[in-house]
N, C-alpha and C positions, 0 to 999 in steps of 0.2 A: 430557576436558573436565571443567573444576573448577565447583563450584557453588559461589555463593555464601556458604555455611556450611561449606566446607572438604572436603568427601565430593565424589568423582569416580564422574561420571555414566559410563555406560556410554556409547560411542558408537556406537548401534545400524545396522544395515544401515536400517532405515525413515528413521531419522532421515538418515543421508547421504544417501537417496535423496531425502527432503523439500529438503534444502537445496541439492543439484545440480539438482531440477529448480527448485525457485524463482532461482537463479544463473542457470540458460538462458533467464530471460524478460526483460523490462525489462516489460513489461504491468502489472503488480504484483497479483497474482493473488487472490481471496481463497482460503479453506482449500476451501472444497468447489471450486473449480476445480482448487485444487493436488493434491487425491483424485485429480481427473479424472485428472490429469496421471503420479503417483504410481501410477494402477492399471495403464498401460501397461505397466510396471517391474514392478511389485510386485502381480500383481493380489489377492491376499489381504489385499493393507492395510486398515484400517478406518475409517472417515472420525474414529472418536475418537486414533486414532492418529496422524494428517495434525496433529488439532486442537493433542495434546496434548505434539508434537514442535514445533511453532512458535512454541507458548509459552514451551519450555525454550531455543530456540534465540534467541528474542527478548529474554527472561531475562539469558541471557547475552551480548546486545549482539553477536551471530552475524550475524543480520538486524533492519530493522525493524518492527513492527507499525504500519500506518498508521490510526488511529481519526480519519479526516475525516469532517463534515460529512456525507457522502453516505449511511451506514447501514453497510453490512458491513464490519467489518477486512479492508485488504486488508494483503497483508504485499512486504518489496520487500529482496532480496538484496544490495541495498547498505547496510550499514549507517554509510556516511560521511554525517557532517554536510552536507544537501542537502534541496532547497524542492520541494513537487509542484502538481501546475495538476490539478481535477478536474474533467470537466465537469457541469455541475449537468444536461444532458438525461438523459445514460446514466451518469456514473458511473464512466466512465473515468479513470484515473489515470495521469500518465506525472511525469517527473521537470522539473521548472522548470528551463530555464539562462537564463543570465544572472549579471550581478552579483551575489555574495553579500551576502544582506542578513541580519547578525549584530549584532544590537543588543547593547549593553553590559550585559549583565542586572544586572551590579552596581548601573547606576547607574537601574535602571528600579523606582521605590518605589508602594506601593501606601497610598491612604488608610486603610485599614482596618488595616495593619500587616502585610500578607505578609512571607514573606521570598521573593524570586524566587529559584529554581532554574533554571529554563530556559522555555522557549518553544515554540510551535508555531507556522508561518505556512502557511496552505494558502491558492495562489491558486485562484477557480472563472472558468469559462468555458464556451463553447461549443466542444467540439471540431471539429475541419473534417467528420468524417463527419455529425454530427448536424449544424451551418451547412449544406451539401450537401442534408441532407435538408429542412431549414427551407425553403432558398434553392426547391429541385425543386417542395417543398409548394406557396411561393407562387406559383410561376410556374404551375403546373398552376391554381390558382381563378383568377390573373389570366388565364389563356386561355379556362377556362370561364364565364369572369363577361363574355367579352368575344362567345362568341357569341351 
């Protein structure tokens, strides 16, 4: 694995085992669940270790680091051009399908003088488990509001 600056990283046992277990989820996990995940394998890993291998892996355009909206990086094994839906209840994150929507960044100018490089689209919503639990909520006041 080449870096950046031309020096080749070492490809460590933690780090393969970082990025196989982030590949076995679509969940998009952040770093302390991927620990979680990583210690079953590896139980000696160290959660600076989990951190400091995702970064080098994200670095090098391996996987994505997703910095949405919601608070913790979570990080996602694919790193192909692709849109995510998070829900604003929990947090969750999964991958958007649908039509690709890829704006022309050439042609996208900003009044202050940017120069565009690229973009980010994050849709939010209510996942079906948190609607379920909304839906469950109201129906339980509207039966006790009705005795």
């Amino acid at each position: 694995m080449g870096d950046s600056n031309g020096t080749t990283r070492r490809n460590t046992r933690q780090r393969q085992v970082v990025l196989e277990e982030l590949r076995n989820v679509t969940s998009h996990p952040t770093a302390a669940e991927l620990y979680d995940m990583a210690r079953q394998r590896l139980p000696k890993i160290s959660i600076a270790t989990v951190y400091r291998n995702l970064e080098l892996l994200a670095k090098a355009g391996e996987i994505t680091k997703l910095e949405l909206g919601g608070g913790e990086a979570r990080f996602d094994g694919d790193a192909s051009q692709h849109h995510h839906i998070r829900c604003t209840q929990c947090d969750r994150v999964e991958d958007a399908l649908g039509p690709a929507l890829q704006p022309n960044v050439p042609e996208v100018t900003s009044p202050s003088g940017y120069e565009v490089t690229g973009y980010k689209l994050e849709f939010v919503g209510v996942c079906p488990d948190c609607r379920n639990g909304i839906e469950n909520t109201e129906s339980i006041q509207t039966r006790s509001d009705g005795l």
